[in-house]
Every structure is written in structure tokens, then in C-alpha cells.
N, C-alpha and C positions, 0 to 999 in steps of 0.2 A: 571369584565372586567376592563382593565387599557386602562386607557389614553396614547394615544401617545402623544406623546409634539405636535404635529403641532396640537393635536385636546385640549388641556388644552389654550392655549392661546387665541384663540376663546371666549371659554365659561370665561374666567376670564374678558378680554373686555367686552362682553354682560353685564357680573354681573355687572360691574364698571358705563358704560350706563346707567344700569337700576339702581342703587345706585343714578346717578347724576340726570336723567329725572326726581325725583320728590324730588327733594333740595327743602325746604324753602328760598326763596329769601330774603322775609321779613325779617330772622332771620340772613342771611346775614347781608343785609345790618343793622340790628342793631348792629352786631359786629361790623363790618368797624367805622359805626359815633361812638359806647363807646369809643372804640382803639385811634380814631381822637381828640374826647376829653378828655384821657389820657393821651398825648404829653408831656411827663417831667415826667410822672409816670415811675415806674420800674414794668415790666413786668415778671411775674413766668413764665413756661409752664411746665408740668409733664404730663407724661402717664407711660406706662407699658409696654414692648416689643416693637412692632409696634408702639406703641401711643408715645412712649420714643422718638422712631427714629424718629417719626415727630415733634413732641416737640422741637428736638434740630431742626430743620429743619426749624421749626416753629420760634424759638429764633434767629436762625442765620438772615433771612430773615427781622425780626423785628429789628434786628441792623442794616441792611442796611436801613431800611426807619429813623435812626434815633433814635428811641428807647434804653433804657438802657434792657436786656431783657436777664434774666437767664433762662439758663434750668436746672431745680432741679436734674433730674436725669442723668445728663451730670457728677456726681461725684459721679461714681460709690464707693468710698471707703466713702467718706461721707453719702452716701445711705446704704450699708451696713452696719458698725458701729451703725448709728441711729438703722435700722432695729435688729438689735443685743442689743443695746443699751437697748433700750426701746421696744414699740411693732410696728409691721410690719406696722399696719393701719395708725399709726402715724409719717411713714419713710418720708412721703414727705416735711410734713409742718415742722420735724423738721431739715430735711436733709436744709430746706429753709435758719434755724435759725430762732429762735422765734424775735431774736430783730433786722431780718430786714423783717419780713412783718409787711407792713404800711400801716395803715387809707389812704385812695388815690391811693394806688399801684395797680396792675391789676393778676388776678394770670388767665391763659387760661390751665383749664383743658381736656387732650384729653384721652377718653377711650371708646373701640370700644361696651363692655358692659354699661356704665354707671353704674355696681356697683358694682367698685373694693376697696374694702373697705379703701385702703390708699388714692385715690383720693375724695372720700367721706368724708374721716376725713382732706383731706386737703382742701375740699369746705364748710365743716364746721367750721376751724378755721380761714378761709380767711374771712369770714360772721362773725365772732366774734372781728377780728382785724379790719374793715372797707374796708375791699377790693372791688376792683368791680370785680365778678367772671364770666367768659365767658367760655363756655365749646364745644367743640368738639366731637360729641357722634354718637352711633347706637344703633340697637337693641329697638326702639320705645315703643314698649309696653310694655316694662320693665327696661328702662332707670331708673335712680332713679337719678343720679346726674342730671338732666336736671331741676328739681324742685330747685334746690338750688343755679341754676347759674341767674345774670340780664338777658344773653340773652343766649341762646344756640342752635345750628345748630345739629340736628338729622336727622342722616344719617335714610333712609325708609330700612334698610337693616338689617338680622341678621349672613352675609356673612362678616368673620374678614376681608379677604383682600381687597373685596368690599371696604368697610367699609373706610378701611386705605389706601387706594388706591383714594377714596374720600376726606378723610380728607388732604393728599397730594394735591392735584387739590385745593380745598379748600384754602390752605395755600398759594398756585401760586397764585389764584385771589384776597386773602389778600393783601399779597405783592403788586398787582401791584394797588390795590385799594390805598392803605398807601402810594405810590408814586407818584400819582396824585397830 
């Protein structure tokens, strides 16, 4: 049976609801203060698809509070080349450039799995150069990037738009936290 559109929009609100009613606040707020005393750090942000679009979403929003703050995969031909280049898993840290992730910098990874093998190899080589890594995630019980970040917010969802539709909201309460 198909969905009418007046009945898809309903049930994607509901999902979104029940995505945010059970947020970690705690892990919240440990993003906010890392972020707060990062101030003069340069900030990464990478995802995949959805997680890309809020990454830049994410970076744009971190320039307005002041932040210097790239999004890796904002250069599509720089992404591709790497991922041609070399191998796929390693498109993000090195789409970054190796000689500018730094001891002190912040890289915030967003992906609605947590185990998409290029943001895993780039929360591994963020952890190897000194970064402090903050990640954006779903899919709880089999997250895998969330072990490897200081703090990370996991989405209770295994619903993509859920998912990203929280990490959105997420990024709106960043922002106005980072404004403060």
C-alpha cells in the first residue's frame, strides 16, 4: 500500500519526535563546552550524503559563531580525485590534506551509521595527528565511530531521515549554544 503524501509527513514528524525525546543531553552538552574551548581551533566536519549536507550546514553555522570551520566534503573534485587517488576509506582525511590536520584542531564527524569506513579512517587519523574528535551519529547498537570520538551524541534511531533530520535540530541548538 502507498502512502499518500498528506499521510508520509505525519509519520516522518512522529519518527523525528521520537529520535529527539530520547537525546543524550549530557553528551550535548559535552559537545557545546569541547567546541567552547576550542575557540581559535579549525574545525573539520565530514559525512556522506545527508550527513555531507549537514556537515556543511554544520560548518557554515560554526563560521557564524566565529570559528574557522571546513567542510571536507564541500570539494567535491577534491573528494573524488583523493577517492580515485588512493583508497575510498581514506577520501576524507586526505581530501583534508595531511599537512593541515592539527595537534588542537577539532574534526566533528556526522554519519547516520557510524560505520562508514571513510569517516572511521578519518576518526582514526584525527586520533593519530592530536585532534579532538566529536561525532554526530545513529543507529546505537552498532555505531562503531562513537568509540573513537571525546564526546559523541547518538541519535536512539535506526531511521536515515529521523536520524538526519535530528542531527539538523542538533546543529540549530549548537549554533545558538556557540552564540551565547
Amino acid at each position: 500500500m502507498t502512502l499518500r503524501p498528506i499521510d508520509s509527513l505525519p509519520s516522518q514528524r512522529d519518527a523525528v519526535e521520537e529520535a529527539m525525546r530520547h537525546l543524550d543531553l549530557e553528551a550535548f552538552s559535552e559537545i557545546v563546552r569541547m567546541l567552547r574551548e576550542q575557540r581559535g581551533a579549525t574545525v573539520w566536519t565530514a559525512g556522506n550524503g545527508g550527513s555531507a549536507a549537514n556537515a556543511s550546514h554544520l560548518a557554515a553555522h560554526l563560521r557564524e559563531c566565529g570559528f574557522t570551520a571546513i567542510c571536507v566534503p564541500e570539494s567535491v573534485a577534491l573528494l573524488t580525485a583523493t577517492s580515485n587517488d588512493y583508497r575510498y576509506e581514506d577520501s576524507m582525511w586526505r581530501a583534508g590534506g595531511l599537512s593541515m590536520l592539527k595537534n588542537g584542531d577539532v574534526v566533528i564527524a556526522l554519519s547516520c551509521s557510524g560505520r562508514s569506513p571513510n569517516i572511521l579512517a578519518l576518526l582514526k587519523e584525527a586520533r593519530r595527528v592530536g585532534m579532538v574528535r566529536l561525532g554526530l551519529f545513529g543507529f546505537p547498537e552498532t555505531c562503531l565511530a562513537k568509540h573513537d570520538c571525546h564526546a559523541a551524541l547518538v541519535v536512539q534511531s535506526e531511521d536515515y531521515g529521523a536520524i538526519e533530520d535530528a542531527h539538523s535540530m542538533v546543529i540549530h541548538a549548537l549554533a545558538k549554544e556557540l552564540k551565547a
